[in-house]
C-alpha positions as CSV (number, residue, x, y, z in Angstrom):
1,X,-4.9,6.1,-25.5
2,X,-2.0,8.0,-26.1
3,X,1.7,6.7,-25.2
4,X,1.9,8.8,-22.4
5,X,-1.6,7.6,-20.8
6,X,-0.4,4.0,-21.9
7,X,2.6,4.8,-19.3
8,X,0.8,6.2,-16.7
9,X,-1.4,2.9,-17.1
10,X,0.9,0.8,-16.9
11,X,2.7,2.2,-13.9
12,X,-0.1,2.3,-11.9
13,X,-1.3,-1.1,-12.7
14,X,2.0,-2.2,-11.0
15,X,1.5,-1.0,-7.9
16,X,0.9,-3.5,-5.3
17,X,-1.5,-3.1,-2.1
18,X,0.2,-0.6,0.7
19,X,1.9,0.8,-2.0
20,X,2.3,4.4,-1.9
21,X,3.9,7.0,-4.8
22,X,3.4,10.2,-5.5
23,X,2.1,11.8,-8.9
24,X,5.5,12.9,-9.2
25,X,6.8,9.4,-9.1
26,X,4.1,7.5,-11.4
27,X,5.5,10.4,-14.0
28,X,8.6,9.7,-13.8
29,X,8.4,6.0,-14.0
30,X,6.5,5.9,-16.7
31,X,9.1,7.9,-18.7
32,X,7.7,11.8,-18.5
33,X,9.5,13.4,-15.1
34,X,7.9,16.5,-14.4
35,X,4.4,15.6,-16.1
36,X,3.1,15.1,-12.1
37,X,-0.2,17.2,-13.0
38,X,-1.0,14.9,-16.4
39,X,-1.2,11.8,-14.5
40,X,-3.6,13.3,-11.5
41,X,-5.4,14.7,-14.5
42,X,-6.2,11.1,-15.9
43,X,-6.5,9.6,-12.8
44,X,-9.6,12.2,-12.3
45,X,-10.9,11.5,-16.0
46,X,-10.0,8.2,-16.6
47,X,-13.0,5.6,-16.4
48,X,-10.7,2.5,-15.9
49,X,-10.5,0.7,-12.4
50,X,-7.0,2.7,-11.8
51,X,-6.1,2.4,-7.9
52,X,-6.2,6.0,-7.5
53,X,-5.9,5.8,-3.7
54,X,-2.3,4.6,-4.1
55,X,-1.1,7.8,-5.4
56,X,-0.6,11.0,-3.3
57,X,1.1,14.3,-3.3
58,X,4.7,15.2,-3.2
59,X,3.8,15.9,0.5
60,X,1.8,12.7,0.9
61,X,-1.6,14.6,1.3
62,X,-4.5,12.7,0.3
63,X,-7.1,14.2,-2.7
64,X,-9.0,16.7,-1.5
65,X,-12.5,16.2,-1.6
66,X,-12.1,12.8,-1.1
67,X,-9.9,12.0,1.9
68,X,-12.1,9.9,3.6
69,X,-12.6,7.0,0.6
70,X,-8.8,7.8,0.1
71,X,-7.8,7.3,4.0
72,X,-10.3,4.0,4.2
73,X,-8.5,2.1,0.7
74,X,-4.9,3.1,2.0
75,X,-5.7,1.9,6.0
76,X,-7.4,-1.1,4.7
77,X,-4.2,-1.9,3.0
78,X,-2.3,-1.6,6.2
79,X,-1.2,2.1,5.3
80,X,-1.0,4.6,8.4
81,X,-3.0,7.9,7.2
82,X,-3.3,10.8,10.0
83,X,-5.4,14.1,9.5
84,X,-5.4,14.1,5.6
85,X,-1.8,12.5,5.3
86,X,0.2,9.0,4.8
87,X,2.6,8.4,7.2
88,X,6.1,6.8,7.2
């Protein structure tokens, strides 16, 4: 793995249940702000037990294509998800 997918690991190993960033923020914690489409990118590739469903986009939308396994892991965490979307 390269340092910057070491990063992104590491972040996201840290999050805790009902826990909610966006891609934005992982990158940006894990030292490479503005790098929001790299970390999506190895969450989709990456064949590690990430917890993917704790990251969303800059407008809290859930991935698409998989909303409903992403609405069922954040609700199940005690995190309020309406039509596609966390809520505060």
């Amino acid at each position: 793995m390269s340092p910057f997918e070491q990063a992104v690991v590491a972040v996201l190993r840290s999050l805790r249940p009902g826990e909610v960033v966006t891609y934005g923020e992982v990158a940006a914690e894990a030292g490479y702000p503005g790098a929001a489409r790299a970390v999506g990118r190895i969450l989709a590739t990456s064949t590690d037990d990430l917890p993917w469903w704790r990251v969303v986009t800059a407008t809290g939308r859930l991935v698409p294509g998989h909303e409903t396994e992403h609405a069922r892991r954040l609700r199940a965490e005690g995190v309020r998800v309406t039509d596609g979307h966390v809520q505060p």
